[in-house]
Residue frames relative to the residue before (quaternion, step in Angstrom):
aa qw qx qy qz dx dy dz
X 1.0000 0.0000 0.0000 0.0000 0.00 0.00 0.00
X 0.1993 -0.7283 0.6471 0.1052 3.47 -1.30 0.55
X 0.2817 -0.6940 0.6556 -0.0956 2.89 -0.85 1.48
X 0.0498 -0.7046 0.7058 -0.0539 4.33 -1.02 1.44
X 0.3107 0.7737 -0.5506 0.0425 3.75 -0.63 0.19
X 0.8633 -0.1108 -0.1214 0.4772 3.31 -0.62 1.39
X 0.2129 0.7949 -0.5182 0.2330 3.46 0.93 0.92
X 0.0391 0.8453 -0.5165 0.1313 3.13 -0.88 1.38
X 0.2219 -0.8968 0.3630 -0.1213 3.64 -0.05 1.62
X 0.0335 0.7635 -0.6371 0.1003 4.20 0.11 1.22
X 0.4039 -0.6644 0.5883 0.2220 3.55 -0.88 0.88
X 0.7936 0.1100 -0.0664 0.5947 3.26 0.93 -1.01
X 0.6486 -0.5532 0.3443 0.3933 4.15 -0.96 0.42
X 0.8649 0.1643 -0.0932 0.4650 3.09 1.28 -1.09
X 0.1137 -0.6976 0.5898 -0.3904 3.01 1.05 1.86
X 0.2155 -0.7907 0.5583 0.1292 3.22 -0.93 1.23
X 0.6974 0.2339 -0.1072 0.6689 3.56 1.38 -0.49
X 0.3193 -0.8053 0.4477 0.2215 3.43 -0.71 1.31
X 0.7935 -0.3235 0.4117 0.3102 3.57 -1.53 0.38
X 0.6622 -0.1871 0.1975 0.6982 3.32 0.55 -1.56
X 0.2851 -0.7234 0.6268 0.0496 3.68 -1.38 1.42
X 0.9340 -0.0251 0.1697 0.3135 3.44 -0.84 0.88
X 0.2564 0.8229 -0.4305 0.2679 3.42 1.44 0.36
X 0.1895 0.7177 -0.6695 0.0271 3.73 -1.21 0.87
X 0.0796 0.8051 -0.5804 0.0926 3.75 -1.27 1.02
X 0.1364 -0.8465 0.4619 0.2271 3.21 -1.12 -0.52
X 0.0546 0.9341 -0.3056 -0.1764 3.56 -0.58 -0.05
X 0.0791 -0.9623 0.0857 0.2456 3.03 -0.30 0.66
X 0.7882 -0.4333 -0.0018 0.4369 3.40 -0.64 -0.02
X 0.7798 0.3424 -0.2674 0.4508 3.22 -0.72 0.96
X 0.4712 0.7355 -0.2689 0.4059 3.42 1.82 -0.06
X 0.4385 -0.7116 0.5075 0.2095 3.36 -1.05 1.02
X 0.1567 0.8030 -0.5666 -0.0976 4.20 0.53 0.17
X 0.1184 -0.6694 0.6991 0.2219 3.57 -1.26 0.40
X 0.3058 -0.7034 0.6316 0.1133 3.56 -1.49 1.30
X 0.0429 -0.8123 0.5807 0.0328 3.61 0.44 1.29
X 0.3936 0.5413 -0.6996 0.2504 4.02 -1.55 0.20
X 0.7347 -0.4936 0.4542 0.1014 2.74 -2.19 0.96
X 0.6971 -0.3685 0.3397 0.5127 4.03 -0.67 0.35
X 0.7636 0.1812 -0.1146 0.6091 4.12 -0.65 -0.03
X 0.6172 0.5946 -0.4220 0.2955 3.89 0.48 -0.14
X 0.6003 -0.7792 0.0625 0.1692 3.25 1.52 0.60
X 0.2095 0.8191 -0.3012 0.4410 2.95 1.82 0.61
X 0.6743 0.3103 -0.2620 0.6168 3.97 0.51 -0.67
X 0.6332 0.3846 -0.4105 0.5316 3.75 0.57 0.06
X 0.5878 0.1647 -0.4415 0.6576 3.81 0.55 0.34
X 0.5745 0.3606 -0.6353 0.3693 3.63 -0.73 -0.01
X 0.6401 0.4101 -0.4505 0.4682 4.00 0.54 -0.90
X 0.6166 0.5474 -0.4174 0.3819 3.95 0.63 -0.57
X 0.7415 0.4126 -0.3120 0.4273 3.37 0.48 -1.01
X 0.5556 0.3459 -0.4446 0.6116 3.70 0.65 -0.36
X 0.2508 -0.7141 0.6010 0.2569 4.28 0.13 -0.17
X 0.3038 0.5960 -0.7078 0.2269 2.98 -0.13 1.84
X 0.6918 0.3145 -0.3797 0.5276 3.35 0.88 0.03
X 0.2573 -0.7406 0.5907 0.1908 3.97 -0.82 0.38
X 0.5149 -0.6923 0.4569 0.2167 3.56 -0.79 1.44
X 0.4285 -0.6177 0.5761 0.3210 3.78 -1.33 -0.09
X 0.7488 -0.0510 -0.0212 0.6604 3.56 1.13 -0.75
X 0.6298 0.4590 -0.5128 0.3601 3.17 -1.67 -0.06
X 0.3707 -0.7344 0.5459 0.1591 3.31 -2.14 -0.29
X 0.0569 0.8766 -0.4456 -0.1726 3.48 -0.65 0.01
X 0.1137 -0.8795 0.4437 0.1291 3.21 -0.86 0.56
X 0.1465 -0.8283 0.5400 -0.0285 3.83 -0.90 0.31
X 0.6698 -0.2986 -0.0887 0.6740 3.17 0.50 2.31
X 0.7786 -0.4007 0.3227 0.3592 3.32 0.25 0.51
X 0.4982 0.4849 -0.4796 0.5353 3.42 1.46 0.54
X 0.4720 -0.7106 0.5136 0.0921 3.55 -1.12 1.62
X 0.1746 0.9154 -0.2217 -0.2870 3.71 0.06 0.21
X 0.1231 -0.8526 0.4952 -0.1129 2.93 -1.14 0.98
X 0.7369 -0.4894 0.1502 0.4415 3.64 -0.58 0.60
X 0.6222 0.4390 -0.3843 0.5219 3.81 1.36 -0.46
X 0.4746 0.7409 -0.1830 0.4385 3.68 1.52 -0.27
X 0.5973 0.7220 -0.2634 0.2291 3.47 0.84 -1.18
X 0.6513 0.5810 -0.1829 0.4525 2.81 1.14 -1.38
X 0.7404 0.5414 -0.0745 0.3913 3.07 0.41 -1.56
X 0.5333 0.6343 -0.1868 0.5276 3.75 1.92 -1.02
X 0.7221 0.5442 -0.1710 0.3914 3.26 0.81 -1.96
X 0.6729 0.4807 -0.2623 0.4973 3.36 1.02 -1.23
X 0.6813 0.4471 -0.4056 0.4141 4.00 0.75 -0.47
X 0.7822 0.1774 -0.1189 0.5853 3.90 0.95 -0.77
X 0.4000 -0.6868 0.5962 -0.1135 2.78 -1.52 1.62
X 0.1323 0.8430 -0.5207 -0.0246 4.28 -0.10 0.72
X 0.0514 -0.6787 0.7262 0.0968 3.44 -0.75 0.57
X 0.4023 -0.8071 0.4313 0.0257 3.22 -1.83 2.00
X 0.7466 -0.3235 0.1506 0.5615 3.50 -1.31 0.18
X 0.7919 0.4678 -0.0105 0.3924 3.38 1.08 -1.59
X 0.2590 -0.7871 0.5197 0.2079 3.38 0.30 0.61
X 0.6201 0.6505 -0.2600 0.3531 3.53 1.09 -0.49
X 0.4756 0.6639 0.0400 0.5758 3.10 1.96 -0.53
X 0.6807 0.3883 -0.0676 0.6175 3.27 1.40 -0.93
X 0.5718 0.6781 -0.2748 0.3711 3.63 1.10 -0.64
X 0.1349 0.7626 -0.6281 0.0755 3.80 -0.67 1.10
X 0.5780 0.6015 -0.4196 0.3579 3.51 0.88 -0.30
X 0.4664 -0.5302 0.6294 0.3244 3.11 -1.82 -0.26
X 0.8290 0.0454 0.0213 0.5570 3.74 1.30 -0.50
X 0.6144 -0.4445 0.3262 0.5643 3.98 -0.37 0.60
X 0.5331 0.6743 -0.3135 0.4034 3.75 0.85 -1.06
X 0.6203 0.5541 -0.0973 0.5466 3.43 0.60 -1.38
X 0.8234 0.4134 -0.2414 0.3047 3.13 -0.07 -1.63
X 0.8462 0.1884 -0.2459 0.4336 3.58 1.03 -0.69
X 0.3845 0.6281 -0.4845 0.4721 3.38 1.49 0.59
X 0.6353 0.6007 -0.3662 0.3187 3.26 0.93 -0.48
X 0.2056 0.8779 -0.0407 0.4306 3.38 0.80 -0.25
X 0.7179 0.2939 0.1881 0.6024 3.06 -0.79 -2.34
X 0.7324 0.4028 -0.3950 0.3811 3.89 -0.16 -1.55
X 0.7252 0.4978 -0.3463 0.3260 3.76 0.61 -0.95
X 0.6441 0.4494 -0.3613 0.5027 3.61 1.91 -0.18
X 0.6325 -0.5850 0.3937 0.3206 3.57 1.35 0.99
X 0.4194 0.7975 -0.4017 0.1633 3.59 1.57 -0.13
X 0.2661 -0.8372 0.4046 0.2542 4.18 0.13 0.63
X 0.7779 -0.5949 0.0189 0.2017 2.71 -1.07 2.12
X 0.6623 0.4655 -0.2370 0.5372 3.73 0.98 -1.08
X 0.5390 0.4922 -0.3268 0.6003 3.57 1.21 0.10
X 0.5490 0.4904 -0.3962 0.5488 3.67 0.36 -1.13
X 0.8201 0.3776 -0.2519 0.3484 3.29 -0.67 -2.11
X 0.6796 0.4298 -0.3527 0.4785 4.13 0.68 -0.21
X 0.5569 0.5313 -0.3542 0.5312 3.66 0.98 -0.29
X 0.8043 0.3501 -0.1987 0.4372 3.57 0.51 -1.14
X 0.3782 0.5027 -0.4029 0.6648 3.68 1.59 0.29
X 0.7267 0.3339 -0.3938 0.4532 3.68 -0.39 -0.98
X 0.6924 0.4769 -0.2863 0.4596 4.16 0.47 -0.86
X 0.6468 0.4103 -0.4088 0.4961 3.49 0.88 -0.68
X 0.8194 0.3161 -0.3713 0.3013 3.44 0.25 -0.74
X 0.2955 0.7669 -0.4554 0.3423 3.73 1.55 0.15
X 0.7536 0.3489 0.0045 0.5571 3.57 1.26 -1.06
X 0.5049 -0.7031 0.4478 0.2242 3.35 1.23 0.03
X 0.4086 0.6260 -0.4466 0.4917 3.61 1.50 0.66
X 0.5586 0.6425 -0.4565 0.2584 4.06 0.62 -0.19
X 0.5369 0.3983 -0.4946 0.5554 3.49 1.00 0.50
X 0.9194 0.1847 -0.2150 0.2728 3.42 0.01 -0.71
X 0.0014 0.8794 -0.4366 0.1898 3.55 0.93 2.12
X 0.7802 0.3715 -0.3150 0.3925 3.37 1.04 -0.16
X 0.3017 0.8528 -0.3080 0.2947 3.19 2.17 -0.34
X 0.2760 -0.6785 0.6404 0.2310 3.98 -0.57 0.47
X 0.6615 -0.5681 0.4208 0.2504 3.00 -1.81 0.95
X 0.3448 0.8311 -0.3207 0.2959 3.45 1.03 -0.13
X 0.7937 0.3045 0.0092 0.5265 2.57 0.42 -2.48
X 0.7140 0.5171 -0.4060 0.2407 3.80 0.73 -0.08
X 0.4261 -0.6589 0.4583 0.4175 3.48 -0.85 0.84
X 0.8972 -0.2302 0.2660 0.2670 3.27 -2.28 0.77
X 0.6612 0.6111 -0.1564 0.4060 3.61 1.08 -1.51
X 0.7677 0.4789 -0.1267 0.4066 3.26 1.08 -1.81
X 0.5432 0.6296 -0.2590 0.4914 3.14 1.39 -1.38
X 0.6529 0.4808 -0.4165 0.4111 3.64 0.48 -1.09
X 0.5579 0.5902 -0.2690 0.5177 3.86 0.99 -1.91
X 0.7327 0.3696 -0.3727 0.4331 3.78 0.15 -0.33
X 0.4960 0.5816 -0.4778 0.4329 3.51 1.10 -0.55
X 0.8325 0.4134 -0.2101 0.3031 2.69 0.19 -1.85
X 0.3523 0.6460 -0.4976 0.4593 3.96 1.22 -0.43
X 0.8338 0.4201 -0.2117 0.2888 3.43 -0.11 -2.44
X 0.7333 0.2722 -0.3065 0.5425 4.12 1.07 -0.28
X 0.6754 0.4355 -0.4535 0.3852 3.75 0.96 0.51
X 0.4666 0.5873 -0.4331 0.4998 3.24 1.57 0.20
X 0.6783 0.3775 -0.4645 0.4263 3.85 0.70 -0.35
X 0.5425 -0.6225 0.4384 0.3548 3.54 0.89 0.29
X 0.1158 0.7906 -0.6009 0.0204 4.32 0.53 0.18
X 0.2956 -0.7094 0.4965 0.4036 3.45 -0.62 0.30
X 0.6909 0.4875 -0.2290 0.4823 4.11 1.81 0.18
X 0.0224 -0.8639 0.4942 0.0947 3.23 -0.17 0.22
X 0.1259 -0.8101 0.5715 0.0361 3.89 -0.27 0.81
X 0.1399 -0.7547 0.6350 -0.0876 3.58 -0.47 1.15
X 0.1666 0.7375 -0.6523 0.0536 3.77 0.05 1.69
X 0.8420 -0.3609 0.0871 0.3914 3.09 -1.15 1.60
X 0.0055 -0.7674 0.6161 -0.1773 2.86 0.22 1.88
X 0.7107 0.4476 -0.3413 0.4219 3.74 0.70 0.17
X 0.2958 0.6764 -0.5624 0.3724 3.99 1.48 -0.31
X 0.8473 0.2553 -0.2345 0.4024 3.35 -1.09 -1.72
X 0.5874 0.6007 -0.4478 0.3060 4.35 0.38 0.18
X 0.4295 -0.6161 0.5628 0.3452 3.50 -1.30 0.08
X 0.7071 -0.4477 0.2822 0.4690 3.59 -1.25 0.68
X 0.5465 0.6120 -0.3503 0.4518 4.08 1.21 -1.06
X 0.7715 0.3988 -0.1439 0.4743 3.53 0.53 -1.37
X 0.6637 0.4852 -0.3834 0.4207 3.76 1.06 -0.46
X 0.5903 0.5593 -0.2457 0.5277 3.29 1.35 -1.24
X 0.7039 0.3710 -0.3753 0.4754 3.98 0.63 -0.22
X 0.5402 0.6453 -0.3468 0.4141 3.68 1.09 -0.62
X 0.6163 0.5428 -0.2779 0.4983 3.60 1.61 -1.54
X 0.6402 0.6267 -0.2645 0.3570 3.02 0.70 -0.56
X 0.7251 0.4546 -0.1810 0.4845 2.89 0.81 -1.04
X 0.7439 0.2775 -0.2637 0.5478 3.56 0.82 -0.58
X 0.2415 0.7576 -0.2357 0.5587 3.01 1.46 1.05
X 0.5870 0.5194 0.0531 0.6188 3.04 0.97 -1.77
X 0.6822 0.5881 -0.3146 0.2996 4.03 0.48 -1.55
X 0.6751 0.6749 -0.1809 0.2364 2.00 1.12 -2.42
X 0.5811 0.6982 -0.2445 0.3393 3.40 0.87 -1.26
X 0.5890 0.5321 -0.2433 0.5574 3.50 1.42 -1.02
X 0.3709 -0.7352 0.5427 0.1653 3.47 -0.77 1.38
X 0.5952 0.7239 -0.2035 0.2833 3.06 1.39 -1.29
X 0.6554 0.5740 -0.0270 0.4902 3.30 1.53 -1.38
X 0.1755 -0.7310 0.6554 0.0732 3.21 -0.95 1.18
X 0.2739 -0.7773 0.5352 0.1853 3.89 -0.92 0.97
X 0.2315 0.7562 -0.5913 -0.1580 3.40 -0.43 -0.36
X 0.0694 -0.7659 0.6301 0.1076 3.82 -0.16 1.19
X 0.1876 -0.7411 0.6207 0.1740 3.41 -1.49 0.86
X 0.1421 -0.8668 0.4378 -0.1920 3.73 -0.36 1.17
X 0.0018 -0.7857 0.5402 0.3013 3.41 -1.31 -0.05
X 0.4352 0.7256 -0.2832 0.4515 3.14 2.33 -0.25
X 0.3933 -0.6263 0.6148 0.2739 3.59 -0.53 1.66
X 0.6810 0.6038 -0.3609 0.2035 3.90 0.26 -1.27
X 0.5964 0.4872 -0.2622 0.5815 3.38 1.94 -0.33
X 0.6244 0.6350 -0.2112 0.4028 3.15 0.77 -1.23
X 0.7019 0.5780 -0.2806 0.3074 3.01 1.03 -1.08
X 0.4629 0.7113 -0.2579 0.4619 3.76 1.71 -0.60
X 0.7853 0.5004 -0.2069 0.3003 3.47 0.97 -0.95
X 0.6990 -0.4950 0.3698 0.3599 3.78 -1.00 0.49
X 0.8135 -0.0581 0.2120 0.5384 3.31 1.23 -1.32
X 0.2391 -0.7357 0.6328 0.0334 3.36 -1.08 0.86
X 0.4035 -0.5687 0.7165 -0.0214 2.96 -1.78 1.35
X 0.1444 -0.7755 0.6078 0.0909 3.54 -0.61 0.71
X 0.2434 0.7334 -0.6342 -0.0270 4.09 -0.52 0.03
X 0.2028 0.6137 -0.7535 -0.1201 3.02 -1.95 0.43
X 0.7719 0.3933 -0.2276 0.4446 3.51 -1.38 0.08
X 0.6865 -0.5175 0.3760 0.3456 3.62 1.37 -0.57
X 0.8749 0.1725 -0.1386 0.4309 2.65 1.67 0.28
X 0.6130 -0.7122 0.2073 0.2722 3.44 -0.25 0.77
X 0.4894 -0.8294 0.2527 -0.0935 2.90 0.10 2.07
X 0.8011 -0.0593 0.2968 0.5164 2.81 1.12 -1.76
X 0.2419 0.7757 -0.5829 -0.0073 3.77 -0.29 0.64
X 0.1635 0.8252 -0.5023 0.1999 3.73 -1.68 0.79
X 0.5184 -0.5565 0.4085 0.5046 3.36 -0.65 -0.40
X 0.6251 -0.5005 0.3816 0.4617 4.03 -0.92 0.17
X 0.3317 0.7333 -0.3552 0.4755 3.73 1.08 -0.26
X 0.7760 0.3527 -0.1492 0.5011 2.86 -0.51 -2.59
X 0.5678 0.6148 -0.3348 0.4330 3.57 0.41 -1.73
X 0.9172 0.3255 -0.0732 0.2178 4.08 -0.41 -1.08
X 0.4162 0.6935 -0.0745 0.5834 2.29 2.68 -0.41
X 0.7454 0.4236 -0.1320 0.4975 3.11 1.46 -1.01
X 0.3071 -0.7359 0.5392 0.2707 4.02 -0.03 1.18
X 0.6121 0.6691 -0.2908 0.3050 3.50 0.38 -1.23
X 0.8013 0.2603 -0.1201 0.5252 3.39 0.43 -1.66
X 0.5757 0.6074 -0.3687 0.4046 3.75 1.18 0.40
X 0.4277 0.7197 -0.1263 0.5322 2.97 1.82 -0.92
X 0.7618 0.4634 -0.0769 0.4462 3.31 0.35 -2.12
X 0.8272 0.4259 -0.1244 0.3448 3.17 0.77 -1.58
X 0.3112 -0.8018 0.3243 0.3938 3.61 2.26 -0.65
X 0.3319 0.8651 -0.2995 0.2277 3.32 1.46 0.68
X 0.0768 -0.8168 0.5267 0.2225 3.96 0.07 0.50
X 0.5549 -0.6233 0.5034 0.2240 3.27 -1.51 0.87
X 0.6669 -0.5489 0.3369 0.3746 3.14 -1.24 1.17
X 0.6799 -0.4618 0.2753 0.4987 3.87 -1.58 0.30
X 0.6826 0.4282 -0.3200 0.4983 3.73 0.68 -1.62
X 0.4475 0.6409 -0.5167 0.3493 3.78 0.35 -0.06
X 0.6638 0.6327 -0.2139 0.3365 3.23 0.49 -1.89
X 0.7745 0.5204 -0.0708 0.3526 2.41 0.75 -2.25
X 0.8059 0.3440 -0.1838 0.4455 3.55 0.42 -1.37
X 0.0831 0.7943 -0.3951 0.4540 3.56 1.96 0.33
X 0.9158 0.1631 0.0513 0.3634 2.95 -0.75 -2.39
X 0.5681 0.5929 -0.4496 0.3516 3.67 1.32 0.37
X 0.3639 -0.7240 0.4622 0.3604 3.69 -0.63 0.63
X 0.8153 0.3615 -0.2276 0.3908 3.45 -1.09 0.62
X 0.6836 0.4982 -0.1946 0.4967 3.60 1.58 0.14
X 0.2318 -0.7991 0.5077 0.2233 3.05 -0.26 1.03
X 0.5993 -0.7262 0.2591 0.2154 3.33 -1.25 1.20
X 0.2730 0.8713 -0.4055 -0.0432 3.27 -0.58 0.54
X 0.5037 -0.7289 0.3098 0.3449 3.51 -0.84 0.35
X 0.3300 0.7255 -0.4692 0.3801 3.82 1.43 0.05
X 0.3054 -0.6023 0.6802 0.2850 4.16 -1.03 0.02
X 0.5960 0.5462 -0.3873 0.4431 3.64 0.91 -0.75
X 0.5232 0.6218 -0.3365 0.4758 3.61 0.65 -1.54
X 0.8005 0.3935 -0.0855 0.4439 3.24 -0.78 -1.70
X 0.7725 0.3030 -0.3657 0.4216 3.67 0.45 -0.18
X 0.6282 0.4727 -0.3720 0.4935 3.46 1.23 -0.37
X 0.5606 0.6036 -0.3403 0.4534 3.93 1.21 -0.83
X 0.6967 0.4127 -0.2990 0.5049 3.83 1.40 -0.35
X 0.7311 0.3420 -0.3098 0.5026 3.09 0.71 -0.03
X 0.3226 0.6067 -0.5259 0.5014 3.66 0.88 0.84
């Protein structure tokens, strides 16, 4: 479980309006949470907290009951796992091969292990043909699928997904969903997807709402889409079938393809 309570974040001291203001949550284990809010609404500045690269001014967190804090780090790093907006960013290899062996090698892990781990992750994503391939030559889509391989191969018991679908085409976003799709499925696995796209969001147990820094809104995507106000507030567009089954008379609205196709043919 993750545990946020009065967590309060200034890039600079004399920031007149903080980053994040007073934030408290929780999650728990195994739970899918989407951290929905608008550009500046402060979400990628806790995703850098929870992995503790950034180091709050007040508040606490915790993670099973580990407090963190600089004798902590270690021990933090090894439980949550984040793949970034940019997959480009995320790259150390010389080849996909590399990239998520890399990793593993720094846990001393011994080779005939390694080389089966990084097969079993490549082909989770459909990367196991292209292992010797340089980051170069892969498109935007793949690069991301390797990220995610190289921090689900260390096994995290967190995973943080910051807007890992923005910089993709609709082909490459729609295979990413999937895939954390696919995660979801893992009791074992905590999700925590940071986002502004309801169409992702829309997968999860629960939503976080931020804007301004501060937490706005929390619920299921339902409660969350259900609510005009905190959509408004938060600058948040409603999934596609939303829109859509919205502007149809006589249909009640929903965000499911399944829904909306079975409500038309009634």
């Amino acid at each position: 479980m993750i545990k946020v309570n009065n967590l309060t974040f200034r890039y600079r001291p004399d920031d007149l309006k903080p980053a994040l203001n007073n934030v408290s949550f929780e999650i728990k284990r195994g739970e899918y949470v989407a951290i929905l809010g608008h550009n500046g609404s402060g979400k990628s500045t806790l995703s850098k907290i929870l992995v503790a690269l950034l180091k709050p001014q007040k508040g606490t967190i915790e993670i099973d009951g580990i407090l963190y804090s600089k004798e902590n780090l270690r021990k933090i790093r090894q439980k949550i796992g984040i793949i970034f907006q940019n997959p480009d960013n995320q790259f150390v290899g010389s080849s996909v091969e590399d990239d998520i062996a890399f990793g593993l090698e720094n846990k001393n892990m011994p080779q005939n292990e390694m080389k089966k781990r990084v097969l079993e992750y490549a082909k989770r994503v459909d990367m196991q043909k292209h292992l010797e391939k340089e980051p170069e030559n892969l498109s935007g889509g793949q690069k991301q699928r390797v990220a995610i391989a190289s921090v689900l191969a260390l096994d995290p018991e967190v995973v943080i997904f910051d807007e890992v679908t923005s910089m993709l085409d609709p082909k490459g976003k729609s295979r990413i969903i999937e895939i954390i799709k696919e995660i979801q499925a893992d009791e074992n696995k905590t999700l925590i997807s940071i986002t502004h796209d309801m169409d992702e969001a829309i997968l999860a147990d629960k939503c976080l709402v931020f804007a301004g820094g501060e937490l706005v809104a929390a619920g299921s995507p339902k409660e969350i889409l259900n609510n005009k106000e905190i959509i408004d507030i938060a600058k948040i567009d409603s999934p596609f079938y939303y829109r859509i089954s919205e502007k149809l008379n006589g249909i009640e609205p929903t965000y499911n393809e399944e829904e909306l196709i079975n409500e038309l043919c009634k």
